[in-house]
C-alpha positions as CSV (number, residue, x, y, z in Angstrom):
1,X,-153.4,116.1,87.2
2,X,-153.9,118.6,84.3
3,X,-151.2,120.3,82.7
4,X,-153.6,123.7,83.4
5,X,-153.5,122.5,87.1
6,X,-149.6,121.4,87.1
7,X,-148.8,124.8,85.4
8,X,-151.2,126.7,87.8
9,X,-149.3,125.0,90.8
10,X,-146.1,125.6,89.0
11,X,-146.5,129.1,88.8
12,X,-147.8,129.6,92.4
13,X,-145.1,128.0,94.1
14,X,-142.3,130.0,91.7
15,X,-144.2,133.4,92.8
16,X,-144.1,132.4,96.9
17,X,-140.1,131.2,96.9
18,X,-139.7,134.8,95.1
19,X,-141.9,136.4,97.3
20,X,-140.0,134.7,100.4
21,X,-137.1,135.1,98.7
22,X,-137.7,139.0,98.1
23,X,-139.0,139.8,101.9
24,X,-137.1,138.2,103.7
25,X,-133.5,136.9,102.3
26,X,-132.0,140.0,102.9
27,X,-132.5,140.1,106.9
28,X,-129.0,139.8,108.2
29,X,-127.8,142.8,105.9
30,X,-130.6,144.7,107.5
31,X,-129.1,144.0,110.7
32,X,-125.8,144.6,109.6
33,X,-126.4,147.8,107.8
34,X,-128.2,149.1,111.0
35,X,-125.0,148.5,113.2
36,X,-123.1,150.0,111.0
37,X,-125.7,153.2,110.1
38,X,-125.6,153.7,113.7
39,X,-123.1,155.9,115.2
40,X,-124.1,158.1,112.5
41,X,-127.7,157.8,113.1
42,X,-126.8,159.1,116.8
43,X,-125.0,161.9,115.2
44,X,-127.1,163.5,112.5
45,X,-130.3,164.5,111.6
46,X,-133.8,163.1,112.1
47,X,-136.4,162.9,109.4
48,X,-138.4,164.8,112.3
49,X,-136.5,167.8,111.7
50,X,-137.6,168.8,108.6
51,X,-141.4,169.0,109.9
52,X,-142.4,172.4,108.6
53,X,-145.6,172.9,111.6
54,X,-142.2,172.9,114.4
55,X,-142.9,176.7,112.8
56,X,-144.5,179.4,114.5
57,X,-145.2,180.9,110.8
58,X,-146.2,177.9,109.4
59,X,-149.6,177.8,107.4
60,X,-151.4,174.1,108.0
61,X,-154.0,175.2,105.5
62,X,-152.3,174.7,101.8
63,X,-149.1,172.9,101.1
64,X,-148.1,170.2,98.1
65,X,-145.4,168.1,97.1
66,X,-145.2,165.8,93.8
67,X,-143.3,162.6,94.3
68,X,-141.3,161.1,91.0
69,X,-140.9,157.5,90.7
70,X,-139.3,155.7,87.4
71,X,-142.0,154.5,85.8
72,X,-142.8,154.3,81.9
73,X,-145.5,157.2,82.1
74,X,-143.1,159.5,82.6
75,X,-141.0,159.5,79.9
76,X,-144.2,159.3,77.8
77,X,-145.4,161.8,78.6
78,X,-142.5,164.3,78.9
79,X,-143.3,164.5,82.4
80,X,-139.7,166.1,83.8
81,X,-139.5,168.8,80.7
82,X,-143.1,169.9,81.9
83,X,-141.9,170.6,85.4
84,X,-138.7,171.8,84.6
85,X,-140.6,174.7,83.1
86,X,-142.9,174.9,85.4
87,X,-143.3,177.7,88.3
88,X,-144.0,175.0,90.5
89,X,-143.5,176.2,94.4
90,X,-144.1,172.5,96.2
91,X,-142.2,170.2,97.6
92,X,-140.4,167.9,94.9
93,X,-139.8,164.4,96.3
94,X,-137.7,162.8,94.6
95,X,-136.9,158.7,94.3
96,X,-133.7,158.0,94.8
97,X,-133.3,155.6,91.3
98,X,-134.8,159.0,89.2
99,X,-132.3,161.3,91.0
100,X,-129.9,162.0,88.0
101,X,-132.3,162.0,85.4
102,X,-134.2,164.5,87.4
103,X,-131.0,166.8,87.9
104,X,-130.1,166.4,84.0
105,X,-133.7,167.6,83.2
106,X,-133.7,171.0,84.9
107,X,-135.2,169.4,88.6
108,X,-132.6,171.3,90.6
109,X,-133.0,172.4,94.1
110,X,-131.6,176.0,92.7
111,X,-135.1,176.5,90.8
112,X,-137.1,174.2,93.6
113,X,-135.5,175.3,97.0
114,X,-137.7,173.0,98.3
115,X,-135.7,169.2,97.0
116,X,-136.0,165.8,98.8
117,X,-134.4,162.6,98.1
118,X,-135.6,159.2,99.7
119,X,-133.7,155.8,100.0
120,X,-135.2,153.1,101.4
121,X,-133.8,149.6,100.0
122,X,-131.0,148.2,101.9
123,X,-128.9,147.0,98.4
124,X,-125.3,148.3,97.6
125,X,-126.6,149.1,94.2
126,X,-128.2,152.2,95.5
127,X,-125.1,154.0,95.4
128,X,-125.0,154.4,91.9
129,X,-127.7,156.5,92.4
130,X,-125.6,159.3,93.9
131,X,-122.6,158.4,92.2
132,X,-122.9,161.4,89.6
133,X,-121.3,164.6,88.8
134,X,-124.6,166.2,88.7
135,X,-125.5,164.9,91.8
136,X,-122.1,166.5,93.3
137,X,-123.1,169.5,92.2
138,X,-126.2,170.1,93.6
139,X,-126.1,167.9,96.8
140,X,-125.5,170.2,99.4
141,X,-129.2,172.2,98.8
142,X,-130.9,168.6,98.8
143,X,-132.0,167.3,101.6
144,X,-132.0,163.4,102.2
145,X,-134.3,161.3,103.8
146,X,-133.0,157.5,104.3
147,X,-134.0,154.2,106.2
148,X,-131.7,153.3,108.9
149,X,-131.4,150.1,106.7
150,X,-130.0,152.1,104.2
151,X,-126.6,150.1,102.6
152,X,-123.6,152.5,104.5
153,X,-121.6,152.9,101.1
154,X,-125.0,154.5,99.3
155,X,-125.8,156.7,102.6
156,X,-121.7,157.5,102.4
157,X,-121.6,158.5,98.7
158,X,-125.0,160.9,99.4
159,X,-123.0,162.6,102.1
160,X,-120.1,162.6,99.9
161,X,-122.1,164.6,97.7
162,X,-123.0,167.2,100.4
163,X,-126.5,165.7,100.7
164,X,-127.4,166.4,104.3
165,X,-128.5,163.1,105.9
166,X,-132.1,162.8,107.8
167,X,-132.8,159.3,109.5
168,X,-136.4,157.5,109.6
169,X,-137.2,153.8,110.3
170,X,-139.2,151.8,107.4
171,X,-141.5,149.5,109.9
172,X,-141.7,145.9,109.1
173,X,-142.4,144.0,112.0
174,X,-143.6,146.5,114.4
175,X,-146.3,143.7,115.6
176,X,-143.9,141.1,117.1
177,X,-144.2,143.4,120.0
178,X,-140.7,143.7,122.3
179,X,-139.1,140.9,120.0
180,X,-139.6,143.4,116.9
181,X,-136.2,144.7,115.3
182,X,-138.3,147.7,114.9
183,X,-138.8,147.9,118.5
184,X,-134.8,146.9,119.0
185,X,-134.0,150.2,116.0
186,X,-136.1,152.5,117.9
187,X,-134.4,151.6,121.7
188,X,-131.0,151.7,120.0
189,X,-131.3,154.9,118.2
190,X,-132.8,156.6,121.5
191,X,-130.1,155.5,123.8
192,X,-127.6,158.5,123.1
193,X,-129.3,161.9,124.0
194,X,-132.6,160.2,123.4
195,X,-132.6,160.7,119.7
196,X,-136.0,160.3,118.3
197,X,-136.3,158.7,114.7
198,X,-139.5,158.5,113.2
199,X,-141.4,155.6,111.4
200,X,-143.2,155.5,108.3
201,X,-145.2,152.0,107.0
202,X,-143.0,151.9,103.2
203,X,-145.4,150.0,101.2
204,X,-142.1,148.6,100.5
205,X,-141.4,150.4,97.8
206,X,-139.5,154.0,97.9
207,X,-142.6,155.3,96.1
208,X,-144.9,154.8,98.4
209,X,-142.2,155.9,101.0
210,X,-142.0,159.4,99.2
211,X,-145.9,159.3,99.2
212,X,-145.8,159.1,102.8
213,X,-143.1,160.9,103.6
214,X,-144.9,163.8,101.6
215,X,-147.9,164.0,104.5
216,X,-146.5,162.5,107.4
217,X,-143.2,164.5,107.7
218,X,-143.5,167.1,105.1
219,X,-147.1,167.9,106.2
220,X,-148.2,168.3,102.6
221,X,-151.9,167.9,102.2
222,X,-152.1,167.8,98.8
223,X,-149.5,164.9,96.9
224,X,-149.3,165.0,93.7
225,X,-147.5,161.6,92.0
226,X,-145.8,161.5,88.6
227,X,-143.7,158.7,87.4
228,X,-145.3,156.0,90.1
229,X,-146.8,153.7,87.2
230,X,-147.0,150.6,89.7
231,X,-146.9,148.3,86.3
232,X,-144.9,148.1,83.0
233,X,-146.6,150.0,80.0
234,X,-148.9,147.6,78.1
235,X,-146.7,147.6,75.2
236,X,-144.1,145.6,76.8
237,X,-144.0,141.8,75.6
238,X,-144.4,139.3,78.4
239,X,-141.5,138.0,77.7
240,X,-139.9,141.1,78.4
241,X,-141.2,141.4,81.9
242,X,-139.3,139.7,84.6
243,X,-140.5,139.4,88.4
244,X,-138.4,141.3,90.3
245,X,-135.4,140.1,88.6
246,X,-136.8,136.8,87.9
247,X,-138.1,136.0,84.4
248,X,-141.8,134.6,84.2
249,X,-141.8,130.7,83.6
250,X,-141.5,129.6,80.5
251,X,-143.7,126.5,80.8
252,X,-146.7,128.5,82.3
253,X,-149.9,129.1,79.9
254,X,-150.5,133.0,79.8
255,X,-153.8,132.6,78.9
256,X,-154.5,130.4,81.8
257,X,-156.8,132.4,84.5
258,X,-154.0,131.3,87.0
259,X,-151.6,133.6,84.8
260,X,-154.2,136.4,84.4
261,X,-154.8,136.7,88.4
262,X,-150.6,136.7,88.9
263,X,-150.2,139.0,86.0
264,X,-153.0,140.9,85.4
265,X,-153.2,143.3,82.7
266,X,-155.1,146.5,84.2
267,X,-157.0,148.4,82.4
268,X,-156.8,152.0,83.7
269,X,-160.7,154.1,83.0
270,X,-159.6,157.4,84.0
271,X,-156.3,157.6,81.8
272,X,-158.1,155.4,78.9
273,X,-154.8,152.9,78.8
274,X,-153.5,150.0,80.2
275,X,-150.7,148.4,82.0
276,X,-149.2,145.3,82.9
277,X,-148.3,144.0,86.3
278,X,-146.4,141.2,87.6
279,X,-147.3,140.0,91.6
280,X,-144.8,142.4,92.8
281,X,-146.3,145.6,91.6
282,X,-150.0,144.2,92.0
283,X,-148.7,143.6,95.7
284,X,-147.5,147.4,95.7
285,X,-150.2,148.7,94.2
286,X,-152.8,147.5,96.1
287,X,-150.9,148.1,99.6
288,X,-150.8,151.8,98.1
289,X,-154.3,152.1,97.0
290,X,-154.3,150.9,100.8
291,X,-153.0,153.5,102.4
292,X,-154.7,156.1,99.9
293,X,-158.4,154.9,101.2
294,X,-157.7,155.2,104.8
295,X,-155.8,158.6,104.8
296,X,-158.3,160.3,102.1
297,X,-160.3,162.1,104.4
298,X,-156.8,164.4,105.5
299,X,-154.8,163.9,102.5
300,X,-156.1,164.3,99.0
301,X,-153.6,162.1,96.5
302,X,-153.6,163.3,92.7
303,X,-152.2,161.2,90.2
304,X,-150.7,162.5,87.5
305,X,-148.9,160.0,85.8
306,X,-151.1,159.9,82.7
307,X,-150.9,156.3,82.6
308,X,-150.2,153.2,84.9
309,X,-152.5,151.0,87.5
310,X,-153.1,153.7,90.5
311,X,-156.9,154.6,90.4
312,X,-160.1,154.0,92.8
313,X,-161.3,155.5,95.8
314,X,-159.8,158.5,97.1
315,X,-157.6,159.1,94.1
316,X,-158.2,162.2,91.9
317,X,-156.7,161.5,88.0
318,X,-155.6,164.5,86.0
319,X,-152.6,165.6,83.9
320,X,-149.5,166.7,85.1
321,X,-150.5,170.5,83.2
322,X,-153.6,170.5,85.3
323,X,-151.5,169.1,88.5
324,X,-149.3,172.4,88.7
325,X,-151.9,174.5,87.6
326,X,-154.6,173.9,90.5
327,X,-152.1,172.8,93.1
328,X,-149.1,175.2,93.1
329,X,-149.1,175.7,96.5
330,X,-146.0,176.0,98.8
């Protein structure tokens, strides 16, 4: 064998035990943060709730929301300044790991009543997300929206911060049918006072959570995203990029095509740039870019992010500037 083909093979078996490793490792503290998420779950909020059409006086015609993610663009491009001074009147939709650098920058729910938070990874690390000053201070006029999965010490930190708590279930495995832990989530949260939680495909990311969240719950038919880069900016040394944590084998030839199709580096035609991915993001982006073409007829997406992979069909490209000038809609 070649060392192209031993490195290929190399490289594709390092990318499916991280994969494996990423999906699917971390079952049993699903299960266990469920359990313990659930007498809460019974008594609190669900995501359903906070659907604006429940209204008599609600207006199905014109309504938008931005989602912020973390991405490169959005430091950049001075992204969080711009909306801070902005008259924006949306929903803001806010990823959990941008929280406190959204608070810092003028994002508060005092200037945009209308301030979501999402959580959807199960990890303990998310309560450094809420673990703020700033994030005490403003908490009780933001409204949360977490997985049942959620880790309980994040979820209890949030409420901590007077963050009022609404439930949804992130679908994984909704296809096994009655053996799905899905199916086993929804029974358990309906058997007090037949408390209905509803379910939103993640993308399995909290990004394309918010995007979702934005139009399914929120109703928002025009979702604007900032920050959701899907790719590291093109500047960034390979060496530099790890896969979810794990760094990029050493031994594999990153001019190989094997490399290129793992790592591809995209080159973006409506934002003139371009941006690297490792399989994790590819996988995200192209499950978003998923989701975009089959909901485009009801939902128009516009990506504002000024830079990073998310283009194609049924995505509108424009700046942030143009974003809250055409789209300022409540």
């Amino acid at each position: 064998m070649s060392n192209n083909s031993t490195s290929s093979k190399k490289l594709q078996e390092s990318i499916e035990q991280i994969m494996k490793k990423t999906q699917y490792e971390n079952f049993d503290e699903w299960v266990r943060n469920f359990s313990l998420n659930l007498p809460n779950i019974w008594n609190e909020s669900s995501a359903r709730s906070l659907d604006p059409s429940k209204d008599q006086t609600y207006n199905k015609n014109n309504h938008s929301a931005i989602v912020i993610g973390r991405g490169p663009s959005i430091k950049k491009h001075d992204h969080l300044k711009l909306l801070a001074e902005s008259d924006y009147d949306g929903s803001i939709i806010c990823c959990d790991g941008k929280l406190i650098d959204v608070l810092n920058a003028g994002i508060t729910p005092d200037k945009f009543s209308k301030f979501y938070v999402t959580t959807i990874d199960p990890y303990h690390a998310i309560k450094r997300n809420y673990d703020n000053e700033i994030v005490d201070t403003y908490g009780s006029k933001i409204k949360g929206i977490f997985t049942v999965l959620t880790n309980p010490d994040a979820v209890e930190r949030a409420r901590q911060a007077g963050i009022k708590i609404h439930w949804l279930h992130s679908l994984f495995d909704y296809d096994e049918g009655k053996k799905s832990f899905n199916q086993i989530q929804g029974i358990m949260t309906k058997s007090v006072d037949n408390k209905k939680i509803p379910a939103i495909q993640t993308g399995a990311n909290v990004g394309t959570s918010a995007w979702v969240i934005a139009w399914s719950i929120l109703k928002c038919n025009h979702v604007g995203l900032i920050g959701l880069d899907l790719g590291y900016d093109d500047s960034t040394p390979w060496d530099k990029i790890s896969f979810h944590g794990y760094p990029i084998p050493t031994d594999v030839d990153k001019n190989s095509e094997s490399f290129k199709r793992a790592y591809p580096t995209i080159y973006n035609p409506e934002f003139d740039c371009k941006c690297k991915q490792d399989p994790l993001f590819l996988y995200y982006c192209n499950a978003l870019k998923e989701f975009i073409q089959k909901t485009k007829n009801k939902i128009k997406t516009i990506n504002a992010t000024e830079g990073g992979a998310l283009f194609g069909d049924g995505i509108y490209c424009t700046s942030l500037k143009n974003f809250l000038e055409n789209y300022n809609f409540d």
